[in-house]
C-alpha positions, -999 to +999 in steps of 0.1 A: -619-529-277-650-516-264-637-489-244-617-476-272-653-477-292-673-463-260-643-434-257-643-422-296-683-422-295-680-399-259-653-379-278-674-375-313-707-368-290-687-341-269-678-324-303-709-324-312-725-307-285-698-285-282-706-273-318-743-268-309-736-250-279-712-228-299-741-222-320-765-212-291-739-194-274-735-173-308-769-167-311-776-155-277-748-132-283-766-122-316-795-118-300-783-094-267-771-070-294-802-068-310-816-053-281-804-024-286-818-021-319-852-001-319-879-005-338-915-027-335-912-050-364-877-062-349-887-064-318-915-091-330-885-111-350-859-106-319-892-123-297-898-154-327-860-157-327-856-159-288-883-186-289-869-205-318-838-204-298-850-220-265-868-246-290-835-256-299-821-257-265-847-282-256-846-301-283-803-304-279-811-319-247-837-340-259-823-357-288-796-365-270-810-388-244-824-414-261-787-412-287-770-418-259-791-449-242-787-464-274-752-462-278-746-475-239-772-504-252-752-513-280-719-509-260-728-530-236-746-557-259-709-555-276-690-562-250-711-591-235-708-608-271-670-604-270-671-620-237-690-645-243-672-658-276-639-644-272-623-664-302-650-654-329-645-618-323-605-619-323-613-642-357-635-615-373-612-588-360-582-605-374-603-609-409-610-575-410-572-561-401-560-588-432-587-574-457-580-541-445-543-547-449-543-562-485-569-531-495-540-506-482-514-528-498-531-527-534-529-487-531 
């Protein structure tokens, strides 16, 4: 049970970062073809934008270290409740499936 929690976290946290490295991956590309583009005043924006862009690259990285120690903390403080009362968590996961059933049956 767990695992299957621990797996669709890892999957919704790889999605995630994908989506932010999409978005610094565009940018850089936005950002190589400005440089081509002459003139002083956009040279001063391409230079704020290149350092708004490492910001972000730091801060990806950042943020997502303490996310994840918190979800490997709660994970793991999961799994040792489950283990050590094995009947209350199949009783609260079977009360859960039956409300869950009798919602979808009212539909």
């Amino acid at each position: 049970m767990t695992d299957s929690a621990t797996g669709r976290f890892e999957k919704s946290r790889g999605r995630m970062a994908d989506g932010f490295k999409a978005i610094i991956a565009d940018s850089e590309e936005l950002l190589s073809a400005a440089v081509a583009v002459p003139g002083e005043g956009f040279a001063e924006a391409r230079k704020k934008f290149e350092d708004k862009l490492q910001r972000a690259r730091t801060a990806l990285v950042d943020a997502s270290k303490p996310m994840i120690a918190k979800a490997e903390e709660t994970a793991a403080a999961g799994n040792d409740y489950v283990r050590a009362n094995p009947w209350t968590a199949i009783g609260v996961a079977g009360a859960a499936g039956l409300l869950i059933g009798l919602l979808a049956a009212k539909r």
